[in-house]
Phi, psi and omega in degrees: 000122181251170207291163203296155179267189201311172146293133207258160144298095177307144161293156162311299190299329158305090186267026178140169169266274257273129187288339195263000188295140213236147208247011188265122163324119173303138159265121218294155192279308171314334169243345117335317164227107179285140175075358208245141198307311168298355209278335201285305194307300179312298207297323172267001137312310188289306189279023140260353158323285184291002187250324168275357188060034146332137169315115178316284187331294198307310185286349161279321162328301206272330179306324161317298199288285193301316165314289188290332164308325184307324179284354184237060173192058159224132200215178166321177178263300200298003137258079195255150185209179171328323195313295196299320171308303194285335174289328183279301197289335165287314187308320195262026201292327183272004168274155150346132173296324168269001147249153248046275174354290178313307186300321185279331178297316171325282183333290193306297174321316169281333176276009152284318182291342165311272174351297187274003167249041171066189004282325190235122199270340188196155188252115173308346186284357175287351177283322180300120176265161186300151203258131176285104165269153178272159172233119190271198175243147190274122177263102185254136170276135164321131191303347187272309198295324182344295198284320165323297210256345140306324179290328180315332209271289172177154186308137167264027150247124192257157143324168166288326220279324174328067229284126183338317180319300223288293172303310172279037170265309163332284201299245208001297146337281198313299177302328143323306201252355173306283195312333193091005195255170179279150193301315147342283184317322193294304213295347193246022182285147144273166172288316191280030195250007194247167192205054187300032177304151171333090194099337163246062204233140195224153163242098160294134188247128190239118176214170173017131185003069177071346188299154200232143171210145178262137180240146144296180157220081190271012153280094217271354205283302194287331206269344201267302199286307163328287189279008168266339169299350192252334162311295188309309196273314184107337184315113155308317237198127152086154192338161168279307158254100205259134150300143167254014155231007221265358205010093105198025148081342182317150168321151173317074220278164161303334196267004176272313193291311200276007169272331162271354179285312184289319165343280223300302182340298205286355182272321177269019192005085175212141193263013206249158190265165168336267185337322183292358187296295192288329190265353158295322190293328184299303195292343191279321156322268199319318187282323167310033196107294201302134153012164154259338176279289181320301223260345158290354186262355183281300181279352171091358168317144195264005184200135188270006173295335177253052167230325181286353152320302182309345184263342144301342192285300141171155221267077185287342187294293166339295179319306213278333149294339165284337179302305193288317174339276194311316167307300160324283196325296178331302170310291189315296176302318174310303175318114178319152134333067175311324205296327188340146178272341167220144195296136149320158177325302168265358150272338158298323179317297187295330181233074176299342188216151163216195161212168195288138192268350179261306190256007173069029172268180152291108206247117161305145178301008174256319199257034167295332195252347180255140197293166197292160183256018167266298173235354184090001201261163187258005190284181179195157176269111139108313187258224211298356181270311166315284190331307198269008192275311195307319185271006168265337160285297201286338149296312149338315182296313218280347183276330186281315189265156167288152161342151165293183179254119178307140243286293183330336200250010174265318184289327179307334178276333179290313175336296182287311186270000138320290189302304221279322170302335162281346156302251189000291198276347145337279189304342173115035178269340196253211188249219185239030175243120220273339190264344179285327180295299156331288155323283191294035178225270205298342166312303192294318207276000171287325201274342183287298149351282177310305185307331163318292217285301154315333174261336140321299201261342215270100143015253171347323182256145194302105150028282188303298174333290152348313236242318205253002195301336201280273160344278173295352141298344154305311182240031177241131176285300171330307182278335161328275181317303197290351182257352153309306196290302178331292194312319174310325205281298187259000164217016193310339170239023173252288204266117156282325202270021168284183159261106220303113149237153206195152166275154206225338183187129174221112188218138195251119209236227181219037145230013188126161201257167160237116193249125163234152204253213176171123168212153183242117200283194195301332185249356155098005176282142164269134193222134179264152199201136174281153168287339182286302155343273185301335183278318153321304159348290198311296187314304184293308185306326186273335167291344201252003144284343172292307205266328196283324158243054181049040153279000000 
């Protein structure tokens, strides 16, 4: 990654990396409260904010915040006293703990600056005790709904017919819940904040009071989709994501993103907000494994204490080791006593005679447990003393290591990793040989296939589960379809009467392959499915039954 470049210069129509940022003139606390003893003091409070290079969202906050106190103070600054802060704080007593919160840091913030510029003899807020936000858990949305409502947007092999807006909204979206960032943040990305070399393609994310973070972009699907918008649009240079209606090209504002996102929401009729883009991203990392230090420096927390939520919301990593633990336990109690200092009855019956593993002598089966009366040693050849030594290592080993992985969770690793090669071949990771491109797209959707049947059969897995895995593959069209295409593949000719899905075009170009597929519904109409398409689909229904009954 090479180091960040210079602070660039902007144009006039470019007002800043900040998304919400508004290019229309605020209105000053003197034309909001005309006449009023506070308003000239707020209005030069705001302006050493923004002289400090305070964030805007926040000096718009407080301008706000400082606006409805002024009605309950009005006098001088320098009487300012508890009376009116408790009167104001009554007024909003029925908001949110974390705007009541916000307001009174307004407040407390502006009587300090009074204090420090003489205005003020003492800041009344130390009589204020401070307001307690509860601290909840981050509602991340589920991955199915994710891809529902990218997909309401446009495929992500888009058509030519696509229109620039359209795709970039995809990528916008995407670049959210890939990245983890915040909706503010994407919208205030530049091109040149991206750095696509071949394998190494990194973004800087500019958040929160100026701090800069580099994210991979370890998505080779997205990273493929990334660079055709950028193909598509022409951008050089200068925002990433332009408003289209505004003629003059400025970034993209949050309140244009969260307007068109409850669009696309209401198109997949799926309910999650923006934000949960970033609390899916957290949790799939925290059940994947990853660090709590990696996903605060991924999400930019100045602290891993709010990055550690996400790992109460839940752990899967966590989970499945308490899983193996409990199983070990399990075992180990099922498991006989090895240790006797003398064999059973019926371990002498079964192994009647052994020998000293040092001098070969021979030890009557009563004289098993006692050292040799030759050389002394306890070792033994072959029969039952070896035999208990060797299951007293393997129980130990077996205390040590974790469980194999149960047969669903083998086929489920085919799964992924099938999928991560039809990626590979989209973005242009493979060669140029068409049949091999062909094989590995029907590889996923057999193994996709197969799993229904694993998790059917698999012990391990709890009984209702067991029971509804069938059903709901049934009743997903995406897992539907990919068990067609298995089935076209592999029985098409013991059943003719399934329904034929077959590749119709497979083509490799050097920006990445193309697989399409062809099926004929119930009414004889043909209908075409990318392959890359389905298999995400495929992919999200099934991580979000994985994930929806803990396994």
């Amino acid at each position: 990654m090479p180091p960040a470049p210079a602070p660039r210069d902007q144009p006039a129509s470019f007002p800043g990396y900040q998304a919400t940022a508004d290019t229309r003139g605020e209105q000053s606390a003197c034309d909001a409260l005309p006449d009023h003893p506070l308003a000239p003091h707020i209005d030069d409070f705001l302006a050493d904010l923004a002289n400090a290079n305070r964030p805007r969202n926040t000096i718009r906050a407080y301008r706000g915040d400082l606006t409805g106190f002024a009605a309950h103070h009005n006098d001088q600054i320098a009487a300012l006293t508890a009376t009116p802060v408790r009167a104001f704080l009554a007024e909003i007593a029925g908001q949110a703990p974390s705007t009541r919160k916000r307001k009174r840091a307004a407040v407390a913030s502006f009587c300090r600056w009074a204090v420090r510029h003489e205005l003020l003899a003492a800041s009344p807020m130390h009589r204020i005790d401070t307001i307690e936000v509860p601290r909840t858990l981050p509602r991340p949305a589920a991955a199915a709904d994710v891809a529902a409502v990218l997909g309401a947007i446009c495929s992500r092999r888009p058509r030519k017919d696509v229109p620039v807006d359209v795709l970039r909204d995809r990528v916008l979206f995407e670049t959210a819940y890939v990245c983890g960032a915040r909706a503010s943040e994407v919208c205030g990305m530049y091109v040149e904040d991206l750095d696509l070399r071949l394998d190494d393609e990194h973004a800087r994310v500019h958040g929160k009071g100026g701090t800069v973070r580099t994210v991979l972009l370890d998505d080779h699907g997205y990273v493929a989709l990334l660079r055709l918008y950028l193909a598509r649009s022409g951008y050089t240079s200068g925002p990433l994501f332009r408003a289209s209606i505004n003629g003059c090209g400025g970034p993209l504002s949050y309140d244009a993103a969260h307007s068109r996102w409850r669009k696309y929401c209401a198109a997949a009729s799926v309910g999650i907000g923006i934000h949960q883009l970033r609390h899916a991203h957290a949790t799939e990392l925290i059940n994947n494994g990853v660090s709590i230090e990696v996903v605060r420096r991924r999400l930019g927390h100045a602290s891993t204490e709010t990055t550690q939520v996400y790992a109460l919301l839940a752990d899967k990593a966590a989970d499945a080791e308490i899983r193996a633990a409990r199983r070990r336990q399990d075992s180990s109690a099922r498991r006989p006593d090895l240790k006797s200092d003398a064999p059973s009855e019926r371990q002498r019956e079964e192994f009647p005679m052994m020998s000293c593993a040092s001098c070969g002598q021979a030890i009557p089966p009563a004289e098993s447990h006692l050292p040799c009366p030759h050389c002394g040693s306890v070792d033994r050849n072959v029969e039952m003393a070896d035999y208990v030594a060797a299951e007293d290592e393997i129980a130990e080993l077996d205390a040590q290591l974790p469980p194999a992985p149960a047969s669903w969770q083998q086929m489920w690793a085919e799964v992924r990793h099938h999928l991560d090669i039809v990626r590979d071949w989209y973005s242009g990771g493979h060669g140029m040989n068409v049949t091999e491109l062909c094989a590995a797209s029907l590889a996923f959707f057999v193994s996709c296939y197969h799993l229904t049947d694993h998790i059917e059969k698999d012990p391990a897995v709890p009984q209702p589960v067991r029971s509804q895995v069938r059903p709901y593959v049934n009743n997903n069209s995406s897992l539907k379809l990919a068990a067609d295409i298995a089935n076209t593949h592999k029985h098409s000719e013991r059943n003719p009467g399934l329904r034929t899905c077959s590749i119709t075009e497979a083509k490799i170009r050097s920006t990445g392959a193309v697989v399409t597929f062809t099926w004929t519904d119930a009414q004889g109409g043909s209908h075409h499915e990318d392959c890359l398409d389905l298999a995400e689909r495929a992919m999200s229904a099934w991580s979000a039954f994985v994930h929806s009954h803990n396994l």
